[in-house]
N, C-alpha and C positions, 0 to 999 in steps of 0.2 A: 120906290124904284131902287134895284141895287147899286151900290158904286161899282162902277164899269174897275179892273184890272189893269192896273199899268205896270208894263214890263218896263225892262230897260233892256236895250240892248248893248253891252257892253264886251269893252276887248283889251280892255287893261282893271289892274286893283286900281289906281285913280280914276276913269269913269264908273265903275263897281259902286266904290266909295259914295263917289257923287249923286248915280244917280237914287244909293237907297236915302243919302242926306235930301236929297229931291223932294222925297214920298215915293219911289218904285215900291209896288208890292211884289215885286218879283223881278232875277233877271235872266238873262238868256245870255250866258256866256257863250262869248265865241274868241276866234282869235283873226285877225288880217280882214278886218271888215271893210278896206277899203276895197278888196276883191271881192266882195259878198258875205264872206267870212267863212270862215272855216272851224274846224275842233281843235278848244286851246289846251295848252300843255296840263298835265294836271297839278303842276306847281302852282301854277297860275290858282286854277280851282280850290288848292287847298290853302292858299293864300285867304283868298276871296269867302272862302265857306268858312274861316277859323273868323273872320272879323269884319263880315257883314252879316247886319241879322235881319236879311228877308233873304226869302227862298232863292235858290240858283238852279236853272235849268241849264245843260248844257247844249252846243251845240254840237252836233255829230256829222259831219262832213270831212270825208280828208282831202280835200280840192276844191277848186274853184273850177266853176264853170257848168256844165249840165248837169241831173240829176240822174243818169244813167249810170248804173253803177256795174262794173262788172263782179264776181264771182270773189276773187279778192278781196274787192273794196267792200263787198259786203260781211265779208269773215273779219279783216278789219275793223269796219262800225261794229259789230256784233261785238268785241271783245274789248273797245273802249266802250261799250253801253255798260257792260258789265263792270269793267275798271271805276268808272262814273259812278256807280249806285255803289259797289265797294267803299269807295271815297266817303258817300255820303252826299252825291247831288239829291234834288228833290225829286227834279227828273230830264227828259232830254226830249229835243229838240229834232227831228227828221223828217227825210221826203227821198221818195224816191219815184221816178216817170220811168215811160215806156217810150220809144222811140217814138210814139204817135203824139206823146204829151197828157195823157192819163194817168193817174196814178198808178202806179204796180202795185197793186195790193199781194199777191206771192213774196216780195221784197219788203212790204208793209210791215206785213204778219210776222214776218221772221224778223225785222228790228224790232217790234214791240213784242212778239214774247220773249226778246232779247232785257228789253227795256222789266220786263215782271210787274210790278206793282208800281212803279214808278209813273210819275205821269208825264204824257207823251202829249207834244203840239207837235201837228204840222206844220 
């Protein structure tokens, strides 16, 4: 049987830290997790990626709250998805719904060929 992946979700360089000292095989940066979290700065990121050595996914949200995004917000996420892989994330983190609560795959599609090779969790 394989070993199951453990993320960490993290929103500072001291849980970062912590949780690759844990065992995380991977983390999922974000920032203000106490709102659900959000997309952290990329100070943070290049903090984080210069001196942990498991992989870091980012989070790509610029708000709190639904996953509906309008027109902006998605030119937005598109050009930190990009900024993100620049940097040297592993990959990023996204979601985006329909007012009915189904995924929007039109919005999908456009954050992950935004995302390129990089890998993408919902």
């Amino acid at each position: 049987m394989d070993k199951p992946l453990i993320e960490g979700c993290v929103d500072s360089y001291a849980s970062a830290a912590a949780a690759a000292l844990a065992g995380a095989d991977r983390l999922e940066l974000c920032a203000n997790l106490a709102i659900g979290g959000t997309t952290p700065s990329p100070a943070l990121f290049k903090q984080v990626h210069r001196d942990v050595a498991v992989p870091v996914n980012v989070l790509i949200r610029p708000r709190f709250g639904d996953f509906l995004y309008s027109q902006p917000e998605m030119e937005e996420m598109c050009t930190e998805i990009r900024a993100f892989r620049a940097l040297g994330a592993n990959g990023v983190v996204i979601g985006a719904l329909t007012p009915e609560g189904t995924l929007d795959m039109d919005k999908m599609r456009r954050l992950m060929d935004c995302a390129g090779d990089m890998e993408v969790t919902l």
